[in-house]
Structure formats: structure tokens, C-alpha cells
N, C-alpha and C positions, 0 to 999 in steps of 0.2 A: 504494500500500500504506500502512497505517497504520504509526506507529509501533511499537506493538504488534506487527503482523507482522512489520516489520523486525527486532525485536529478536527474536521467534520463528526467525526466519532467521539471525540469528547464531548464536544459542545452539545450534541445530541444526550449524551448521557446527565450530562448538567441539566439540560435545560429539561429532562424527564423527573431529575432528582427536585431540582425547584417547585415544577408540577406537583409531586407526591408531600412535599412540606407545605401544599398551602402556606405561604406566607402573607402575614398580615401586612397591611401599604407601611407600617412601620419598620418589619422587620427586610423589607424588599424593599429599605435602603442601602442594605447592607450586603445586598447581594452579589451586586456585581464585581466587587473584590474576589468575592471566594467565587464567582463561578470560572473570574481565569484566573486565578490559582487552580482552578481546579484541572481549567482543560488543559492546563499548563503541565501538569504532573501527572495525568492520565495518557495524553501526548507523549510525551515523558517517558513514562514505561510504557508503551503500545511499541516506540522506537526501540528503544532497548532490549524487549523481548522480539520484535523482529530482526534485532543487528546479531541476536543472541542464537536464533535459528539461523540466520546465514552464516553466522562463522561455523554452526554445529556440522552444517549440510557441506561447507566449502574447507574442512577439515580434512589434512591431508597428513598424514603422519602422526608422529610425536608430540603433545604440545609440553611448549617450558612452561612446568609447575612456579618458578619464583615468578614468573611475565604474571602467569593466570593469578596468582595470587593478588599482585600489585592492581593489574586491573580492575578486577574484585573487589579490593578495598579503594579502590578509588569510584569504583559503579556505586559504593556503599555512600561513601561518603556527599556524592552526588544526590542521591537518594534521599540522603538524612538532610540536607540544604534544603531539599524543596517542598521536603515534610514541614520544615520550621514554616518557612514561608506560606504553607499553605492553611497549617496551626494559625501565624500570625493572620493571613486575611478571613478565615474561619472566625477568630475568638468573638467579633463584637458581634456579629449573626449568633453564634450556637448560644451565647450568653445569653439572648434574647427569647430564646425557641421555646415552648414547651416542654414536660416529659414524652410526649409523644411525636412532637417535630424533633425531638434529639433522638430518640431512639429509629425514627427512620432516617436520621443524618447519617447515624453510627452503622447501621445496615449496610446503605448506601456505599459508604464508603470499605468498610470491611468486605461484602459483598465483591468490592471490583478486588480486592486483595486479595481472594479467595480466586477466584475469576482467573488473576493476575498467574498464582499459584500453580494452576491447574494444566497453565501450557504448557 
């Protein structure tokens, strides 16, 4: 998939998760922050689990364990940035939500991690 579709596919996915949290005109101020944080880091890893299948499939040989390692922790590290980032434009929305707009927040989002998991 292109980029372009990748981020079609997020914003899709947000913009289902927005639907499902009925937000109130008060709390969908607060939206548009987290929604591209959202598609931002769903894009994010859609790219990453694709780059992660192509090196699987264009895999020739041996690989170096200390490369793969450094990689690794640098994919990680990557990952845990965009998490903050995405914690930080989340907080003033999810502060706002009910227990039942948090609890399909939490879905939502675990939901794509499970998702994520599973490729």
C-alpha cells in the first residue's frame, strides 16, 4: 500500500473511533489533536509492519543478530516517541470523556494493538 492509502486507512479508522465516542460539541474541541496523532501513529505502524514483511519476504541469507538488535531498539524507541505524543494530544479529550466514552477509547485503541499483533 502507499502511503497515501495508509494514511486513508487511518483517518478512516479515527474518524469510525470518533463516531463510536459520540462526543459532546464540548469534548469535539479537543478532537482534532488526537485524531492526527492518531492517524499519525496508526500510519506509523501500518508502514512498519509493511517494511517489516518486505524485508521478511526479501530475506536472503544470514541476518546480523547485533544490526537486528540495534534496529529493534531503535523501531522501539521510535514507537515509545509517538506513544508520548499521542498520550500528550489524547490527555485533554480522554480527561473529558465519560466511563463509557473511555472505555471505548481504550478498546479502540488496544483493539488496533491486538490487530497490530496479529500480523
Amino acid at each position: 500500500m502507499t502511503t497515501s492509502q495508509l494514511t486513508d486507512q487511518a483517518a478512516a479508522r479515527a474518524a469510525q473511533l470518533k463516531a463510536d465516542l459520540r462526543l459532546t460539541p464540548e469534548q469535539d474541541k479537543n478532537w482534532a489533536g488526537v485524531q492526527g496523532a492518531l492517524v499519525d501513529v496508526w500510519r506509523k505502524q501500518a508502514e512498519e509492519r509493511q517494511s517489516w514483511r518486505n524485508a521478511r519476504a526479501n530475506a536472503t541469507g544470514s541476518t546480523d543478530l547485533i544490526e537486528q538488535m540495534r534496529k529493534t531498539g531503535d523501531d522501539q524507541i521510535e514507537r515509545g516517541n509517538n506513544l508520548k505524543k499521542l498520550a500528550d494530544a489524547a490527555q485533554p479529550l480522554y480527561a473529558s470523556l465519560d466511563d463509557q466514552q473511555k472505555r471505548r477509547f481504550t478498546e479502540a485503541l488496544f483493539q488496533r494493538h491486538r490487530d497490530r499483533r496479529s500480523d
